[in-house]
Structure formats: C-alpha cells, structure tokens
KOLMI-541683 format. One line per 4 residues: number of its first residue (from 1); their letters; for each residue x, y, z of N, C-alpha, C. Coordinates in steps of 0.05 Angstrom, whole numbers, plus 5000, padded with zeros to 4 digits. Atoms other than C-alpha are relative to their C-alpha. Layout:
N
NUM	a	X/Y/Z/X/Y/Z/X/Y/Z  ...
This chain:
204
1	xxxx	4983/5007/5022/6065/1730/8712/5026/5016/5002  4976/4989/4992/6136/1744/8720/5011/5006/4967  4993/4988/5022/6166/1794/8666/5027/5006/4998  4966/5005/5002/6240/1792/8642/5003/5024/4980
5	xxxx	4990/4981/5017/6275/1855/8612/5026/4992/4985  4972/5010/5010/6325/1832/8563/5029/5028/4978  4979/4984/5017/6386/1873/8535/5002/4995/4978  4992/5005/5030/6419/1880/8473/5009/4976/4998
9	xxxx	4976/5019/5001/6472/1823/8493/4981/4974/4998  5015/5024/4994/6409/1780/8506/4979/4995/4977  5018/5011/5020/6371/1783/8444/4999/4986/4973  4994/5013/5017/6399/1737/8403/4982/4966/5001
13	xxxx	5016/5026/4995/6360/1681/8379/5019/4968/5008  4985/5019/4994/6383/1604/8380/5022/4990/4985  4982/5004/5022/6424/1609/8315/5027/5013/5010  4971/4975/4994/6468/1670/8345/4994/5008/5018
17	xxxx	4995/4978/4970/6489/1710/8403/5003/5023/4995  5000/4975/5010/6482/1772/8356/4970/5018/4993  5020/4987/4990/6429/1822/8380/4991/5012/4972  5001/4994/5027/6381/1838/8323/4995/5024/5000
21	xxxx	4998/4977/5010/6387/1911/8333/5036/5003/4984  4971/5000/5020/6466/1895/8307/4990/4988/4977  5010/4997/5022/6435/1864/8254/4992/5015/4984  5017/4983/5009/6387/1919/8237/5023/5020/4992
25	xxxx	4972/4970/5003/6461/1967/8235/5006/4995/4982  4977/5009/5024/6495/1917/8193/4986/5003/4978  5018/5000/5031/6436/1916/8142/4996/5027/4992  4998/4967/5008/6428/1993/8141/5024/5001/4990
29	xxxx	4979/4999/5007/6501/1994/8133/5009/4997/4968  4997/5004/5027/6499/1952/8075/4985/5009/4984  5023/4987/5013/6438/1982/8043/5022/5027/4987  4992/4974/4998/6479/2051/8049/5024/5000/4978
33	xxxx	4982/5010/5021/6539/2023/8013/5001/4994/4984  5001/4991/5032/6558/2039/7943/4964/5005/4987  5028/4993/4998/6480/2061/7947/5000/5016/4963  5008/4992/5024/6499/2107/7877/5003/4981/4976
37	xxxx	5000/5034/5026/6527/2035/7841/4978/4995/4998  5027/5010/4997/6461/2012/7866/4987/5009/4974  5019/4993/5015/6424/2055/7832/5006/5004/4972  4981/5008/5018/6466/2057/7775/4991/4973/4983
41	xxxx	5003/5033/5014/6456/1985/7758/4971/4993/5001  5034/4995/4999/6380/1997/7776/4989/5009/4973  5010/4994/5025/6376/2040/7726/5012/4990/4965  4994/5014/5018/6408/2003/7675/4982/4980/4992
45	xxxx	5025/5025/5006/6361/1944/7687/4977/5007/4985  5021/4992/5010/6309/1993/7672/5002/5005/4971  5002/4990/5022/6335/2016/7612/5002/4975/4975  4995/5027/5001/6360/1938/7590/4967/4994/4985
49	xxxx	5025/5013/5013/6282/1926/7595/4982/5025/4981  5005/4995/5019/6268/1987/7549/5005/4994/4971  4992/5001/5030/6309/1962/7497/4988/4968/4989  5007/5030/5017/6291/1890/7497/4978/4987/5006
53	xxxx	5022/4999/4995/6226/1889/7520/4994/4993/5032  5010/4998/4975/6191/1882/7590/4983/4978/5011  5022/5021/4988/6135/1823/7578/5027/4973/4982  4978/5022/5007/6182/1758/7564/4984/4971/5001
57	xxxx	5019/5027/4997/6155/1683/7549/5026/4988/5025  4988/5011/4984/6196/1650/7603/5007/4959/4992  5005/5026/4993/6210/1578/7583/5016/4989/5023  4983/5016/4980/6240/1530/7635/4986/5001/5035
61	xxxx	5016/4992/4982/6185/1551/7687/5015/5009/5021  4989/4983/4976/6206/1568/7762/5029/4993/4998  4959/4982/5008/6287/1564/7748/5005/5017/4995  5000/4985/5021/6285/1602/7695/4994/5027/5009
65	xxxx	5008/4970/4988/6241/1662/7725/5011/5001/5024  4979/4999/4984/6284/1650/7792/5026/5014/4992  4968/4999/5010/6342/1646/7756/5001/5038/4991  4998/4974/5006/6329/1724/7728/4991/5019/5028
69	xxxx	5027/4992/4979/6280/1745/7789/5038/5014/5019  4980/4997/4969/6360/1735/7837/5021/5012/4982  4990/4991/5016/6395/1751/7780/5003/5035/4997  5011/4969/4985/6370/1822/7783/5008/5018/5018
73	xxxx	4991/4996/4983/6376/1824/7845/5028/5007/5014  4974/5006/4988/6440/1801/7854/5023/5024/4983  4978/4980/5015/6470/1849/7799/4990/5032/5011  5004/4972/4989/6440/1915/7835/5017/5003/5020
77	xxxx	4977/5009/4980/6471/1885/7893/5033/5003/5009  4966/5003/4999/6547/1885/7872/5002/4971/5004  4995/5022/5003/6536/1804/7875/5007/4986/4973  4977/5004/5027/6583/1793/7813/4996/4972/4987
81	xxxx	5002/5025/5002/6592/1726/7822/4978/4986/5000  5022/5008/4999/6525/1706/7836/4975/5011/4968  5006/4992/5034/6503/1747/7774/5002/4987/4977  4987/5017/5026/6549/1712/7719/4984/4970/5000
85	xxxx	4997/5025/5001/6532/1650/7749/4962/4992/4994  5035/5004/5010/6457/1657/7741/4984/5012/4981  5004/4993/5021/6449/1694/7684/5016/4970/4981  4996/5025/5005/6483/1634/7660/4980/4967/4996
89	xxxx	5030/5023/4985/6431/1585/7697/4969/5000/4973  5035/4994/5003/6371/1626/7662/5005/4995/4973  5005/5006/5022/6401/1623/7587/5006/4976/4993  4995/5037/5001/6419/1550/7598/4973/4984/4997
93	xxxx	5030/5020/4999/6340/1532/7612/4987/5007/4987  5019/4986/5025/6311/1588/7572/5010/4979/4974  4995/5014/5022/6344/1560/7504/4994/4973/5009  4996/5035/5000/6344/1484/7522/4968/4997/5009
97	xxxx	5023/4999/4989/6266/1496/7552/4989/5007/4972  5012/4993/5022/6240/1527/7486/5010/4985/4975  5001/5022/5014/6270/1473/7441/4985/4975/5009  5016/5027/4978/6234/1420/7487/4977/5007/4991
101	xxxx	5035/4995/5003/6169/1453/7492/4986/5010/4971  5018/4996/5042/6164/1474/7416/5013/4987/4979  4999/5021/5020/6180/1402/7393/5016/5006/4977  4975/4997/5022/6241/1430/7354/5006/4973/4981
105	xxxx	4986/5035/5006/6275/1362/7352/4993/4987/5037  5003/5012/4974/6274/1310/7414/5033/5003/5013  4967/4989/4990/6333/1332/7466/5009/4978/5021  4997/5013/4984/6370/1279/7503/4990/4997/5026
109	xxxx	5008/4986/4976/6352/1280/7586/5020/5019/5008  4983/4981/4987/6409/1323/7606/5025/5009/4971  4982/4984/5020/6433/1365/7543/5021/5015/5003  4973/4981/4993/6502/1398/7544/4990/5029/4991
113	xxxx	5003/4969/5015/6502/1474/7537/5009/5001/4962  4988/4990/5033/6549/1476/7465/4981/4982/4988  5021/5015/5021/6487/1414/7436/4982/5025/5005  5028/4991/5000/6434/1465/7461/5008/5022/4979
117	xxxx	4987/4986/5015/6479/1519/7424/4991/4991/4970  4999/5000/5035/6491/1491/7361/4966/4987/4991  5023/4994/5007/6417/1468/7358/4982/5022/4993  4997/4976/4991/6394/1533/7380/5014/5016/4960
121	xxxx	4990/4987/5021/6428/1562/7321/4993/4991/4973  5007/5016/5029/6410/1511/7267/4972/5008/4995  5031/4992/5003/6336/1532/7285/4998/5027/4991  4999/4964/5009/6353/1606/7271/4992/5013/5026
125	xxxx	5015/4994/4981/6338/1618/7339/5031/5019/5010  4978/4979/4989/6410/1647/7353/5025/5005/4972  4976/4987/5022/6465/1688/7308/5025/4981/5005  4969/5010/5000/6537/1654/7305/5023/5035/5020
129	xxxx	4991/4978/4982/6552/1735/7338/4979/4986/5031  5007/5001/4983/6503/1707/7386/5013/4970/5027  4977/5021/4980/6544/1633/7409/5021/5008/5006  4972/4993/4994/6605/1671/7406/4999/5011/5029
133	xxxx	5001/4989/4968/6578/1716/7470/5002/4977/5010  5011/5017/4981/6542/1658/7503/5029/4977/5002  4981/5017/4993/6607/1614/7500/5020/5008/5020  4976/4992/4980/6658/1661/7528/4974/5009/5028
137	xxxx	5008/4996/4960/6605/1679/7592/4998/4967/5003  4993/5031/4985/6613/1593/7594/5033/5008/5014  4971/4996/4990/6686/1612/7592/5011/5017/5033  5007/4984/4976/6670/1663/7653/4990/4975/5024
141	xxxx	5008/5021/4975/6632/1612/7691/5007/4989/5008  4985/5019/5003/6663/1564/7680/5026/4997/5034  4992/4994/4972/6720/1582/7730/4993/5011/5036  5016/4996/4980/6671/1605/7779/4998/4979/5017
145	xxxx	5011/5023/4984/6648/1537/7792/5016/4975/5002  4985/5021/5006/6707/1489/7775/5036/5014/5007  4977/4995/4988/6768/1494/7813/5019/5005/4971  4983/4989/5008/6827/1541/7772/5024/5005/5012
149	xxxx	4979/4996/4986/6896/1535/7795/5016/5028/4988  5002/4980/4994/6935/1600/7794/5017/5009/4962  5001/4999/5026/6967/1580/7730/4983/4998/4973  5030/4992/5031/6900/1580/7679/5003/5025/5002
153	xxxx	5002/4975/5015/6897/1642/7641/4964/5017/5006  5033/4987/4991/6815/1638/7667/5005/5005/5030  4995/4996/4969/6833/1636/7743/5001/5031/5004  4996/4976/4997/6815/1702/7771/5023/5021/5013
157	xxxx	4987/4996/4994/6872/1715/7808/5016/5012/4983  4981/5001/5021/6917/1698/7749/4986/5028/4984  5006/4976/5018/6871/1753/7706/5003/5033/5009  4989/4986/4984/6888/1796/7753/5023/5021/4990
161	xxxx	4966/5000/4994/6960/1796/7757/5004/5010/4972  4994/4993/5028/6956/1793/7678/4986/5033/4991  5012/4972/5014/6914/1859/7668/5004/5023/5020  4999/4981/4980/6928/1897/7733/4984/5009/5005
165	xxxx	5024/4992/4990/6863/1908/7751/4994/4982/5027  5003/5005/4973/6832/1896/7814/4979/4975/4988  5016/5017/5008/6793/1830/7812/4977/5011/5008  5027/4985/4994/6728/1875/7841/4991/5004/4973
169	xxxx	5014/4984/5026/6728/1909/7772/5000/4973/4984  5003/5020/5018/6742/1840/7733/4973/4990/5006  5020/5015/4989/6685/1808/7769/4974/5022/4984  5026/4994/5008/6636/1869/7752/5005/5016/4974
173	xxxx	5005/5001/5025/6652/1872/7685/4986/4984/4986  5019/5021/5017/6633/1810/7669/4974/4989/5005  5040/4993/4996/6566/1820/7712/4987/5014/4979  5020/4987/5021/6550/1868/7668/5001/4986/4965
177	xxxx	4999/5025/5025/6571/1818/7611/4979/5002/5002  5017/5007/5000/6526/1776/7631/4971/5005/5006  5030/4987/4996/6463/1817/7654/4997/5008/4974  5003/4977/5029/6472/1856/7585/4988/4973/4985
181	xxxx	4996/5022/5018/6477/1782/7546/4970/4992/5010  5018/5014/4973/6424/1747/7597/4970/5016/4985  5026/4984/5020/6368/1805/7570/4995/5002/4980  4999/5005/5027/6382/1806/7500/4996/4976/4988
185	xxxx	5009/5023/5023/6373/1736/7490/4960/4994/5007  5022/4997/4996/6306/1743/7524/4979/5018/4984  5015/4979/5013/6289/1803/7484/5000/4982/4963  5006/5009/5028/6290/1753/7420/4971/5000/4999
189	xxxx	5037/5001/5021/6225/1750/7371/4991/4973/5016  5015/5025/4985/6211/1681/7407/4988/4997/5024  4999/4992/4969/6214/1705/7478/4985/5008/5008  5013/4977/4996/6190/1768/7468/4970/5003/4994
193	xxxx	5030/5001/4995/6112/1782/7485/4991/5021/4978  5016/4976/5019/6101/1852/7456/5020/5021/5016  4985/4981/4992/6137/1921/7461/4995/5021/5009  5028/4977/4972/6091/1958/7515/5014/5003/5022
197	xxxx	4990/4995/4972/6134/1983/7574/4979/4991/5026  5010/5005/4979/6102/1954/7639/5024/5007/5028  4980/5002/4969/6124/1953/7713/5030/4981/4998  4976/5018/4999/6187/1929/7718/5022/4997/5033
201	xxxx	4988/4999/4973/6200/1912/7798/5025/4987/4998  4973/5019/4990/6273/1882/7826/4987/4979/5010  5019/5025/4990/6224/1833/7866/4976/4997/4997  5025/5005/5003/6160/1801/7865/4993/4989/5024
C-alpha cells in the first residue's frame, strides 16, 4: 500500500485550499480576541438569569429555544447584529406562541408583531413601559433587515454620522438592548417556571 505525506499547502479539503491547521490559528485567534468582552457579556448573561429567572416555559417550540440558545451565543460573541435580530425572532414567537397555545383569542395564520403587541397587552400579559421597549428594538431591526438609504435617521451609517460614535459601539448597544429586553420578557409570571438558580450553559 502506497503512503502519501501531505503538507500544509495540501490539506485542504474540497470546499478550500486552506490547510486546517490555518484554520485551527484563525479560530484560536478569534477565540483570543476581545476574550475580556467575552467574558464580560458571559457574565452578564449569568447575572440576566439571576434576576429573571433560569427555568423559562418556552412557547413557540424549537425557534423560540434556538432563537435564545444563538442568541446567547451570538451576544458573548460580539455578533451584534445577529443578537438584535434574534432576540427579536424569540420575543416575536414567545408572545404570539403563548396567546395561541393558551386559547387567549384565535390569531390570524401569520400575525403582525404590533396585533401580537396590542393583544399581548390587552391580556395583561405586557406593560405599555413594556411595548414601548419591544417597538423601538422593531425600530432597531427593522433596518437590519430592510434596506436603509443613507438618508433615514434609522440607517446605521446615518446614526453614526449623527452621534459620532463608531457604528461598533451603536451596534453593541443595542445588543445589549436587546439581550437585556429579550430576558426580561421571559422572566414574566407566565414564562417563568420557579426562582431556583440552575445550570445555566451558553450551549446545549
């Protein structure tokens, strides 16, 4: 049996021509970087699930616990954008999932966020301080996912320019918006299991 020694240059699979010990650098690399944010926002999460509890009813099944599971993730990360936009995702299915499944009222097939809102609120299930958040992180998303030319006042560019801040810090402000918002509506009396600290991993 004939045996082939392959190099670095040669161990790239069929996707790339990039050897996975350069991989293995770039991922240490990144791991290493802003490593005290990391932990930082680590421990925030932790503290997040002391205040608003740790066991959570989940409605909206696997979105929903996705939707927080990457969410998580993605805000330990420094993934900003991916944060807003799925902390978003998870109180879009949570609320509109727990009017569904506990026969509130009957909800069209594809409910708008502001109907699930102002239902949502008629039930006593959210404060009028509590649509006011959840609208402006729409107002956040919102330009995330829907083209902003440079003149909107939401366009990040434009928010920019207007506040003199670096769009890095705009972006993880309003991560932590939404991670802060995103837990608190989970830590409601409806949600919420019981107020017993458990494990609280970044992944499962």
């Amino acid at each position: 049996m004939k045996a082939f020694l392959m190099s670095g240059d040669d161990q790239g699979d069929l996707l790339s021509g990039v050897a996975d010990v350069s991989l293995m650098r770039f991922l240490l690399e990144d791991l290493h970087d802003d490593l005290l944010g990391k932990v930082q926002r680590f421990r925030y999460l932790h503290d997040l699930g002391e205040e608003n509890g740790r066991r959570t009813m989940l409605f909206g099944g696997r979105i929903t616990y996705n939707a927080w599971v990457e969410a998580r993730s993605s805000f330990v990360h420094g993934n900003y954008v991916a944060t807003v936009l799925l902390c978003q995702s998870l109180i879009e299915n949570l609320l509109a999932a727990f009017l569904h499944g506990g026969l509130l009222n009957e909800l069209p097939p594809r409910i708008q966020f502001d109907e699930t809102l102002k239902r949502c609120r008629e039930a006593g299930i959210l404060t009028d301080e509590d649509v006011t958040k959840l609208k402006a992180l729409v107002a956040l998303r919102n330009p995330l996912t829907h083209f902003r030319n440079v003149d909107d006042d939401r366009n990040l560019d434009r928010r920019s320019m207007a506040t003199g801040r670096y769009t890095s810090d705009i972006l993880s402000k309003d991560a932590w918006f939404a991670i802060t918002l995103a837990s608190r509506m989970m830590g409601k009396p409806q949600f919420r299991l019981d107020d017993h600290p458990t494990s609280f991993p970044l992944k499962k």
